[in-house]
N, C-alpha and C positions, 0 to 999 in steps of 0.2 A: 680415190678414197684412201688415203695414207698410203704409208711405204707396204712394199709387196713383203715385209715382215713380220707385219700383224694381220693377226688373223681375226681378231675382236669385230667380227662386222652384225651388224641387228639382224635377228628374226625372220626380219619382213627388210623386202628391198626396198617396199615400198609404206611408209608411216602413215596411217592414218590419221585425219583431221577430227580432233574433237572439240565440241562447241566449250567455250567459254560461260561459265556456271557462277553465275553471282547468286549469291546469298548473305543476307545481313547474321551480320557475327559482330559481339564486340570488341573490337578495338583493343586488344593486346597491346600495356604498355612496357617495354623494355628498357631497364637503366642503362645506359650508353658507358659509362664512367662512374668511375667514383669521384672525380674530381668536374665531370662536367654538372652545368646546371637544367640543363634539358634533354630529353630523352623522344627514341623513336618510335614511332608508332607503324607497327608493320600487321596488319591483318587480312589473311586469305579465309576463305569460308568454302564450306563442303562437310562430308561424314567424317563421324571421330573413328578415326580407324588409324591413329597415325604411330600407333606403337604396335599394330598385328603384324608383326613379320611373317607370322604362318600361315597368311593368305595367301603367301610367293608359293607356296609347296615346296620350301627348299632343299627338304631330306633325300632329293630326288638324286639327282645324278651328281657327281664331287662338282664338275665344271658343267658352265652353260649360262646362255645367254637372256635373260630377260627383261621383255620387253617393257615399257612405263607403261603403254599407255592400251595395254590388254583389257587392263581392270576395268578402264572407263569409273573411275571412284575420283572424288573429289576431295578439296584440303578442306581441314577445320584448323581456326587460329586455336594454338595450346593454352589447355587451362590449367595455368600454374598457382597452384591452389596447396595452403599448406596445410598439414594433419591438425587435427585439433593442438590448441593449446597447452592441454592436460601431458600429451604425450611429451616425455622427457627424451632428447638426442644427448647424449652426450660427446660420442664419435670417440670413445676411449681408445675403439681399435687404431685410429689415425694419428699415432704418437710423432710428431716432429720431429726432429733431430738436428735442423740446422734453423739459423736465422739466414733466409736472403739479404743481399745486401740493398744499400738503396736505388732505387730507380735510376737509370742513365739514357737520357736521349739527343737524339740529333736531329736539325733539323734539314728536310730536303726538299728543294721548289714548295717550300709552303705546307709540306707533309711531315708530319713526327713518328719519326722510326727511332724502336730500341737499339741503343748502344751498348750489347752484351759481348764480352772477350768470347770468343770460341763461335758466336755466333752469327749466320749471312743471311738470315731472313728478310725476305726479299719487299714484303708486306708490311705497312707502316704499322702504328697503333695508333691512330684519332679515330674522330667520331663519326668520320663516314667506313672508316674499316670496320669497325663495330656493325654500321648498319650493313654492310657486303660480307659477313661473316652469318648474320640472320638472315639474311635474304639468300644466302648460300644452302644455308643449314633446312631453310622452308623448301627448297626445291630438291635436293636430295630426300628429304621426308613428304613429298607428294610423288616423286619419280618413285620408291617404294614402298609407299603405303604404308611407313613404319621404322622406327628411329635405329633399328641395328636387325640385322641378320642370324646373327650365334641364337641357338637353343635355349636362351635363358629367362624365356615369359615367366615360367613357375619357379626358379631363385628367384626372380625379383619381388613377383608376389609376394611371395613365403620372409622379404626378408635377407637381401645380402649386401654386400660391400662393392661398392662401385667405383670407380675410379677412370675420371674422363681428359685424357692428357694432353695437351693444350688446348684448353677448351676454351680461350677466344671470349667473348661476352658471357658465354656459360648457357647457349639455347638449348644445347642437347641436355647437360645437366642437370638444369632447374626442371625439361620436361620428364624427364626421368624422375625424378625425385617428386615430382608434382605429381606423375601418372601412379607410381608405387610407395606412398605414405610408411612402408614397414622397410624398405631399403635407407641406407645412408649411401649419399651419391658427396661425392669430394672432384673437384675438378681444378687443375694445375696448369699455369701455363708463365710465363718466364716475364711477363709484363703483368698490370693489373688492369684489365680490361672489362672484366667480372662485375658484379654489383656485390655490393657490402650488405645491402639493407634489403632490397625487397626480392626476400628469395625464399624458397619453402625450408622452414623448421628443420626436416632433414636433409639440407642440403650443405655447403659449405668450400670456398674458394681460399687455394693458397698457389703463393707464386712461387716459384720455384725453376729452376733450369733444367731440363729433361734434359739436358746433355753432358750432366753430371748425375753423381749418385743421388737416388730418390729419395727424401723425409721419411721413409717408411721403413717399418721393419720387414722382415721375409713374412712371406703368405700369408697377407693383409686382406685381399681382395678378391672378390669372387667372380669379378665380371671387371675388364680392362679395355675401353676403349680410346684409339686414338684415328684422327682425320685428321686429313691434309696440312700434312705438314712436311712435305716435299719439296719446299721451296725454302726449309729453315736447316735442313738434313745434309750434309756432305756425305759421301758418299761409304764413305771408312767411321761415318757415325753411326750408322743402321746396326750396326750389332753390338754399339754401347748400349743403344736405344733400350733395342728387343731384349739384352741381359737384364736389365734393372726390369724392363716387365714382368718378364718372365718369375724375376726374384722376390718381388712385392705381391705377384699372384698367388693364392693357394693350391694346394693341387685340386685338382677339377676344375681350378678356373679358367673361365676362356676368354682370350682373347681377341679383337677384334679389329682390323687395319682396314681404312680406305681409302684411294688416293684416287685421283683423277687422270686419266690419261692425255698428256701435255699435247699430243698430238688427233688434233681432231678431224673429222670423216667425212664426207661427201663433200668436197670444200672448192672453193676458187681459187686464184690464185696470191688475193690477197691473204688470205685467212692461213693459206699453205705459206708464205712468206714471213707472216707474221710467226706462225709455230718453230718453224724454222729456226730465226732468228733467236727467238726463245730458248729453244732446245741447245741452241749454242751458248748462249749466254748461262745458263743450267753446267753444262758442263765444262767451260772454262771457270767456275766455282765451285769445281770438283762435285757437283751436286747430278745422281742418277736422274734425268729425265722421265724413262723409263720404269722407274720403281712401281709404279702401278702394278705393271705387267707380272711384276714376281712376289707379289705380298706373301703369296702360298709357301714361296722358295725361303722367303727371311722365317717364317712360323716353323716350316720344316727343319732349317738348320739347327736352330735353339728348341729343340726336342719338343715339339707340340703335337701332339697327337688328334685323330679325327681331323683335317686340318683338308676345309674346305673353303673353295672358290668364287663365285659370282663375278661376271658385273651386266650392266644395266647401259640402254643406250638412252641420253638423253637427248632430245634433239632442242634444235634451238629456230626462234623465228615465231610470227604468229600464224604460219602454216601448222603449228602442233600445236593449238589449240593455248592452254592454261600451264601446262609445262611449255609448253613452244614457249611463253610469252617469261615465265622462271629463269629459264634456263637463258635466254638472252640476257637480260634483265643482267643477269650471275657473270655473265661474258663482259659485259658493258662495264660494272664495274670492278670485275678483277683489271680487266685492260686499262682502270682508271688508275687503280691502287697502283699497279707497277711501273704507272708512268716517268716518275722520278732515279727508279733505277734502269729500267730500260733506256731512258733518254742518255744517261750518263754513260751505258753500254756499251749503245750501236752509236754511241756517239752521233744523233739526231738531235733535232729542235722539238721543242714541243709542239708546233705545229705542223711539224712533218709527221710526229706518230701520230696525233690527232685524227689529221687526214686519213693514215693507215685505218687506225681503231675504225672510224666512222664507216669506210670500203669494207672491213671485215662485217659489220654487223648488218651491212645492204646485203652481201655476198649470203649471209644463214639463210633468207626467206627465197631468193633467186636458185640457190645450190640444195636445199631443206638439209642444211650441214647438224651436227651430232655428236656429241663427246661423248666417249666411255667412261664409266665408275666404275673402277674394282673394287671388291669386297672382299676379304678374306678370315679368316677365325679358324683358332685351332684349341686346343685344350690341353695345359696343363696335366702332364699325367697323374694320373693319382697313384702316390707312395704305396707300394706292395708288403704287407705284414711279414715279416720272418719267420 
């Protein structure tokens, strides 16, 4: 069950099976592109509970481990629905300051990956990463019942400034901004992957490079999220990162980081082979494999206060039920997207990792293997009166 370094092990030794829950939902349509002509259609169904985070109990202890599938609660597809008409957004607070320049890409085995100076992101940008970034974003938001962790159900109600950093297609975005009609939600990411047109009234997408200075002016925002984007990050980049956040946040604002841990649990030896080889590939590109494990440690250094922990064991296989069957799903095709650089890597054929990929996702249902999510959020201190 991983190396004897980590200590992230689940709850329960042993995961419980829960039944698979159909219900008719409509069909959630998602722009894929602003340049493609067809769009995906991804819809799960279950109870609308997918933005309570304070169902977790999380004010409990700073660290600890929770489990997905306690709840026994099921997924609803999000309804992205925008405020009335009448209400005017203007988004004055989100003043820009630069122009991006124009789009640059490469093509590889068939896959179109951005060409950005400074950047090793390892994940293409077509139309199937689009759909592996939603079917990512659904399965993290059924494993917790709710789209972020920080304390901020009643700023968003009431009304704040959000900001979602490489938000990829914009699922968490638009659900935010769908769920909370009185928030302005702005999501950034260094490609245009986003939709232009069918998104809610108070929402809004620019591209930009997180690995330069941010569009924004100081203490813009009240609420800061960013996910996985550990596979785009060297390792001496993390604290260019977390300055511009911390810079663009207000004080009180909190911030919020989740990554996935590269190295997964109860596993075979494919699956251990396969992480392996990864984690090397990771760090001969100077990129922390690891970074999950310290999200609290990056929040801590750049002065955040309140600055608490989580994560969640997600297991994979149709032995766990409806996340069992997510969380595979999520493996299949991350192991898809990478295959063009990994192939270049370990210097393999495409049907030698094939082979690999197919053994590892036999091995989840055989071993009931499981990836950890970390969570983490801390808070901008708020300025002291003289």
């Amino acid at each position: 069950m991983g190396n004897s370094h980590s200590t992230d092990t689940p709850r329960h030794s042993s995961l419980p099976n829960i039944p698979v829950i159909e219900r008719s939902s409509p069909a959630l349509k998602f722009p894929r592109s602003i340049t493609s002509q067809n769009s995906s259609s991804l819809s799960l169904s279950g109870n609308s509970k997918f933005s309570s985070a304070g169902k977790l109990s999380l004010d409990s202890l700073p660290v600890s481990s929770i489990h997905p599938l306690q709840n026994g609660s099921s997924l609803l597809a999000p309804s992205i629905k925008s405020p009335g008409s009448s209400r005017r957004n203007s988004f004055s607070s989100f003043r820009v300051t630069t122009s991006p320049e124009p789009e640059k890409y490469v093509w590889i085995a068939g896959k179109r990956f951005h060409n950005v100076e400074g950047s090793g992101y390892l994940f293409p940008c077509d139309d199937e990463e689009i759909d592996r970034m939603h079917l990512q974003h659904f399965m993290v938001r059924f494993a917790i019942q709710g789209n972020y962790l920080a304390p901020v159900s009643d700023s968003l109600r009431n009304g704040a400034a959000v900001l979602d950093v490489g938000c990829g297609p914009g699922s968490w975005t638009m659900e935010i901004a769908g769920e909370y009609p009185k928030s302005e939600v702005v999501g950034i990411d260094m490609t245009s992957m986003f939709p232009t047109e069918i998104k809610p009234i108070n929402c809004q997408f620019m591209r930009t490079n997180i690995l330069e200075k941010l569009p924004f002016d100081d203490d813009s925002f009240d609420f800061i999220f960013m996910r996985f984007i550990q596979m785009g990050i060297e390792e001496e980049q993390w604290d260019t990162v977390l300055e511009e956040l911390v810079r663009v946040a207000k004080p009180g604002a909190y911030i919020e980081l989740v990554e996935s841990d590269l190295e997964r649990y109860r596993v075979g030896p494919c699956i251990a082979n396969f992480d392996k080889r990864l984690t090397e590939s990771l760090k001969a590109r100077n990129m922390d494999p690891y970074v999950a494990r310290r999200l609290d440690q990056l929040l801590i250094r750049h002065g955040l206060v309140n600055v608490k922990k989580r994560f969640i064991s997600s297991p994979a296989g149709e032995w766990a039920g409806k996340l069992g069957q997510l969380t595979l799903q999520s493996w299949k095709a991350k192991a898809e997207a990478l295959k063009p650089q990994l192939c270049m890597s370990w210097n393999t054929t495409q049907e030698q990792y094939e082979s690999l990929m197919n053994a590892c996702l036999s091995e989840a249902d055989i071993h009931k293997s499981y990836e950890n999510i970390h969570f983490a959020y801390g808070q901008k201190p708020i300025l002291q009166r003289t």
